[in-house]
C-alpha positions in Angstrom: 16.8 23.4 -3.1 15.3 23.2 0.0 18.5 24.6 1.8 18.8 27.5 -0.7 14.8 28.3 0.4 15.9 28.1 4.1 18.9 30.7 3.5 16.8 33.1 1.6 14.2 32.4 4.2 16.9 33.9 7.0 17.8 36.6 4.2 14.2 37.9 4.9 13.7 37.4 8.4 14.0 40.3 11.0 15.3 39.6 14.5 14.3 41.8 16.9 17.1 42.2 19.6 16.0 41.9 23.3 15.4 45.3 24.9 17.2 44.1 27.9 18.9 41.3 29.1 19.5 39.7 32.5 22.7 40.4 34.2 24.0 38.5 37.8 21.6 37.5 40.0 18.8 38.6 37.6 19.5 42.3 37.3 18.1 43.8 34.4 20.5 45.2 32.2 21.2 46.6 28.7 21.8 49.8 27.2 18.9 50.5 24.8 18.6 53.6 23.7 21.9 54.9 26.1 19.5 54.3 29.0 21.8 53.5 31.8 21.3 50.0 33.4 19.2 49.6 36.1 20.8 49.2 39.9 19.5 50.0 43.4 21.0 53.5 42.8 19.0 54.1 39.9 16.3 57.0 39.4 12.9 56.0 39.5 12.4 57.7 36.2 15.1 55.3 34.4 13.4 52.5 36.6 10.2 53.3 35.2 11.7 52.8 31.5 12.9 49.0 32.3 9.8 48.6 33.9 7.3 49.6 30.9 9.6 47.2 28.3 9.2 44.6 31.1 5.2 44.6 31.1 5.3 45.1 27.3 7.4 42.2 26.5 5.5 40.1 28.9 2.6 40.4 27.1 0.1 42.9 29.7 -2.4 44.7 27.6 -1.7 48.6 26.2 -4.1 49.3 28.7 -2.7 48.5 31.6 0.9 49.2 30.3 0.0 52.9 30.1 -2.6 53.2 33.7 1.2 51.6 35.4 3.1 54.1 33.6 1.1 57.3 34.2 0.6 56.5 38.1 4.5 55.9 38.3 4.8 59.5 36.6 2.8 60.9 39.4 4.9 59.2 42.1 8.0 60.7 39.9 6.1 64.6 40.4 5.8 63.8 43.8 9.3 62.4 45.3 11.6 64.1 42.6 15.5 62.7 41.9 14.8 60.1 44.8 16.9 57.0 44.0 14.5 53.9 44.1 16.5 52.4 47.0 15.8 55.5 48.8 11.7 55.6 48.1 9.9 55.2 52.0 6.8 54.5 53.2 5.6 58.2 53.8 6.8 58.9 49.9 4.4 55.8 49.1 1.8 57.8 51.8 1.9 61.1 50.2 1.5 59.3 46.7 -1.8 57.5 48.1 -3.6 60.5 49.7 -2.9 62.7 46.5 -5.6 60.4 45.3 -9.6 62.1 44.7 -11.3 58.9 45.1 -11.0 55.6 46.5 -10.7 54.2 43.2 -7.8 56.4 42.3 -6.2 55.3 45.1 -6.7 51.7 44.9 -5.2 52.1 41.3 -2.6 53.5 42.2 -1.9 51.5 44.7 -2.1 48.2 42.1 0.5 50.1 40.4 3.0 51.3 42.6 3.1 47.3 44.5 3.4 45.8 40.6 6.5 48.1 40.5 7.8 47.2 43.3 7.4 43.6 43.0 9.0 44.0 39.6 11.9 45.7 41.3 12.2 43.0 43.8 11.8 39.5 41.9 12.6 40.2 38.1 15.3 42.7 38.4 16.8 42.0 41.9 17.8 45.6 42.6 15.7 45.8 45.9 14.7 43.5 49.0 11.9 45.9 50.3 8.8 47.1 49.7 7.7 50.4 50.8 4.4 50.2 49.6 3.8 46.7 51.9 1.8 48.3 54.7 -0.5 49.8 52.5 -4.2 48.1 52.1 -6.6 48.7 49.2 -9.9 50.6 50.4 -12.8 47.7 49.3 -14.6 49.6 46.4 -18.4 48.6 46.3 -19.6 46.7 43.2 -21.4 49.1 40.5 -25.3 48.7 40.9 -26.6 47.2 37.8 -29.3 49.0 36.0 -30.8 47.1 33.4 -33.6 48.4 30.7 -37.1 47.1 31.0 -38.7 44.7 28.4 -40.6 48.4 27.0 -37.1 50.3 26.8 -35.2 47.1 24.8 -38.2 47.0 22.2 -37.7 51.1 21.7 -33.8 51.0 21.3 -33.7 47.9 19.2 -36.0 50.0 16.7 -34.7 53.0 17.0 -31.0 51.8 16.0 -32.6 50.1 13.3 -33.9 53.0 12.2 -30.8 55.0 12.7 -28.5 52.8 10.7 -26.3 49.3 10.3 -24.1 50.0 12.3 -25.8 51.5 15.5 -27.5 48.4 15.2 -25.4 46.8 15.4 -23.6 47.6 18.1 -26.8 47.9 20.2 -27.7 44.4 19.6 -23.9 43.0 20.5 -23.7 44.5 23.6 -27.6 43.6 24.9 -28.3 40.5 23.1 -24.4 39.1 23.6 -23.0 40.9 26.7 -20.2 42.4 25.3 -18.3 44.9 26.9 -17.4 47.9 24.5 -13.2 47.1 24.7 -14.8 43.5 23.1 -16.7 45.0 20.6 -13.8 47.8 19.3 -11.8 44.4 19.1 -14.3 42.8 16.8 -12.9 42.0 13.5 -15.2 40.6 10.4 -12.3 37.4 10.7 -14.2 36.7 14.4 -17.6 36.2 12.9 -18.2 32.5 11.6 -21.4 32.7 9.2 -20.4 28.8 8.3 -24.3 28.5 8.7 -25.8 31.7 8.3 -29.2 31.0 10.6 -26.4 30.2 13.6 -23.6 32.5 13.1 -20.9 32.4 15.7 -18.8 35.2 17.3 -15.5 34.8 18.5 -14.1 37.1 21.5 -10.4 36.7 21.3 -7.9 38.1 24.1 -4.1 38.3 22.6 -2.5 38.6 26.4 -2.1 35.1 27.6 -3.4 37.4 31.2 -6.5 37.7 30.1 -7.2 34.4 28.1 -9.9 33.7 30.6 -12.3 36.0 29.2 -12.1 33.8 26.0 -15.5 32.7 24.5 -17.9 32.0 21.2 -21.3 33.2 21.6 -23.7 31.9 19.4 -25.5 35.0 18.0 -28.9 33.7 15.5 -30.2 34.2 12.7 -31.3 37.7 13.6 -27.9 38.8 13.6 -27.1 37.3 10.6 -29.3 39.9 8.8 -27.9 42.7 10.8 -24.4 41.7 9.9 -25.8 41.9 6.2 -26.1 45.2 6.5 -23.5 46.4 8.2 -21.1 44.9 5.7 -23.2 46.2 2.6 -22.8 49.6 4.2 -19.2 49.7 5.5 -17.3 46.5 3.6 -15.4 44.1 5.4 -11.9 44.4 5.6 -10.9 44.0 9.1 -12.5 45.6 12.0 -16.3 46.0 12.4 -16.6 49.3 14.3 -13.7 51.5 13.1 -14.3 54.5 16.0 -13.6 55.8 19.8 -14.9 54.3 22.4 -16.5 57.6 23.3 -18.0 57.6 20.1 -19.6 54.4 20.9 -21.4 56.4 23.8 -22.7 59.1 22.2 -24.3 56.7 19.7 -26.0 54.9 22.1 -27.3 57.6 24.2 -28.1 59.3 21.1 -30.4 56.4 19.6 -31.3 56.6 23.5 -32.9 59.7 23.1 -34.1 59.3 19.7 -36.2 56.4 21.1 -38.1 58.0 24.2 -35.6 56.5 26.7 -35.3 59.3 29.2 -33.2 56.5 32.0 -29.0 57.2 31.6 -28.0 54.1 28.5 -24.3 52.7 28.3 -22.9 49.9 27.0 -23.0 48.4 31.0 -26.2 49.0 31.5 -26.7 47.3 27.9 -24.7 44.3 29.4 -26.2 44.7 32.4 -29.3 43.7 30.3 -27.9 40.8 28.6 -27.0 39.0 31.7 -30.4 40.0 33.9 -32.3 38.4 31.1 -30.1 35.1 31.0 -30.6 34.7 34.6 -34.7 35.1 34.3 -33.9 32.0 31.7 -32.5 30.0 34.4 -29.0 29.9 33.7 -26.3 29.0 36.5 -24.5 31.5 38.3 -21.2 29.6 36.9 -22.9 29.8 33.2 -23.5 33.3 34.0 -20.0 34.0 34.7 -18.7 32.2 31.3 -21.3 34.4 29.2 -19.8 37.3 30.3 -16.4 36.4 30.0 -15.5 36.3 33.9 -13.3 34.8 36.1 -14.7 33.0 39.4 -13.0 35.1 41.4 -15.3 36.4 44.6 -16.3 40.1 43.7 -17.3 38.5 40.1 -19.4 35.8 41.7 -21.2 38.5 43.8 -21.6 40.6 40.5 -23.3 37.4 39.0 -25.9 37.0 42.1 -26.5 40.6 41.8 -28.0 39.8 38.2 -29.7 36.4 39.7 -31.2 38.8 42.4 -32.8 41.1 40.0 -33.8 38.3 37.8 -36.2 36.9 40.5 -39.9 37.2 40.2 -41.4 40.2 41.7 -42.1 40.4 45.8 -45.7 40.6 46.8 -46.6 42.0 50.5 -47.5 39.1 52.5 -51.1 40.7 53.0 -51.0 39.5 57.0 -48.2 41.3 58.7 -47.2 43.3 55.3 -43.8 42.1 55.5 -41.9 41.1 52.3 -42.0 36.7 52.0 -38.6 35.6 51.9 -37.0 38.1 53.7 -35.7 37.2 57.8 -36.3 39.3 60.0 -33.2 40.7 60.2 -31.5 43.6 59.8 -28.1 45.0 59.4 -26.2 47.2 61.9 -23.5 49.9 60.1 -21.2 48.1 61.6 -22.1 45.1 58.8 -23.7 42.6 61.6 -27.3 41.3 61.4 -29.0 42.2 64.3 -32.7 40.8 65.3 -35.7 43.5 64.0 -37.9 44.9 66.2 -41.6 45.3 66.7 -42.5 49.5 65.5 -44.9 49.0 68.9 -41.8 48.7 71.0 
């Protein structure tokens, strides 16, 4: 018996072949879909085929699979039927400076060095990298802008007001800290109302990549009710908010206005929120970082003292000298250097 289950068990079963395999010395190759294998002498545009089933089959998120892809069609626009062993550092250049902003370019950059690197240790096809010399331009961390005590009271009940679900949403992403990718990802399975005055939410990452961003938040009875709701209105049956991310914006300025706000409202500056007010409640830096689902990596730990910054109790002028208590008196030369301050008199 239980051999004939096992035999109709691989009766049912579908195998999916590999997309490619790996040849001598590591090369990729395979002929999926008559695409040629890939060799030193290869076009960049067949190279960027092996290289988008490489970073799907190892798991990077849709995401970042299609930011790769699209910045490697614009270095395809740019160099033409260039073979990839023939791609130089003034191709990678030209690529760079076709960028608008520094953050364009440091994407881009990200990209074209993953491709590279690809090219050099999974497929062996190339020993170089023409995109070596090039540096990343440091991009300064976003200033957080969190609401005042006043302008969470007035959203809170105006997305009551307007409805289930922009309540929702509101209270995840200022009372929890979600990002808005975390709360599209949301499904009804990820909320566990074992004990309904402590429900729990589950943020789940499926790339092993980003694993670290892993967490339960414990959300309260308050949410409990809100849940309530939002099922009674909209069911249950997989994911909690079935819309655009751009949707998700234009609800929350919209309850924005609808409440008196006239400041700019996103979901950051609602997470921005979230984690200014657990750092007025003490919480560690590390804790900090947890809550928000970050790795300790050094522009996240200057994020988190950001928050811890703005958390502090309000500066009072000294009254004396009407300087600021706490601060030395320093102050910093363009060149990034603290220099000693000096008196207005002289």
């Amino acid at each position: 018996m239980a051999d004939d289950r096992r035999a109709r068990d691989d009766q049912n079963t579908i195998y999916q072949p590999a997309l490619f395999e790996l040849g001598g010395r590591g090369r990729v190759v395979g002929h999926a879909g008559q695409v040629p294998d890939l060799t030193p002498k290869s076009s960049l545009d067949i190279a960027r085929y092996w290289y988008r089933r490489y970073l799907e089959q190892s798991g990077y998120p849709r995401n970042t699979v299609n930011s790769y892809s699209y910045d490697l069609s614009i270095l395809n626009s740019i160099i033409g039927t260039k073979r990839i062993d023939q791609i130089t550092s003034r191709d990678i250049g030209q690529y760079l400076d076709a960028s608008q902003n520094r953050s364009t370019r440091k994407r881009r950059l990200t990209s074209v060095s993953s491709f590279f690197r690809y090219l050099i240790a999974q497929a062996q096809v190339l020993d170089w990298d023409p995109a070596q010399s090039f540096h990343p331009d440091p991009i300064p961390l976003k200033t957080p802008r969190p609401l005042f005590a006043s302008d969470q009271d007035k959203l809170l009940q105006s997305a009551e007001k307007d409805g289930p679900r922009a309540h929702a949403i509101i209270w995840l992403l200022m009372k929890l800290g979600l990002t808005r990718a975390e709360l599209l990802r949301l499904r009804h399975r990820d909320v566990d109302r074992s004990d309904p005055q402590a429900p729990v939410i589950y943020i789940y990452y499926d790339s092993p990549r980003q694993q670290v961003k892993e967490r339960k938040l414990q959300a309260g009875e308050e949410f409990s009710e809100i849940y309530e709701r939002l099922v009674a209105a909209y069911g249950n049956e997989d994911r909690l908010f079935d819309m655009l991310p751009q949707s998700v914006n234009r609800l929350i300025e919209r309850v924005a206005t609808e409440a008196g706000i006239e400041k700019p409202v996103s979901p950051k500056a609602l997470r921005d929120t979230f984690a200014v007010r657990q750092a007025e409640q003490g919480v560690t830096d590390a804790h900090l970082l947890r809550l928000l689902g970050l790795a300790s990596d050094a522009r996240n730990r200057a994020s988190v003292q950001r928050y811890i910054k703005l958390a502090q109790p309000a500066l009072k002028p000294d009254g004396n000298d009407g300087k600021w208590p706490g601060i030395e008196d320093t102050l910093v030369s363009e060149s990034g250097e603290s220099v000693p301050a000096q008196d207005d008199a002289t």
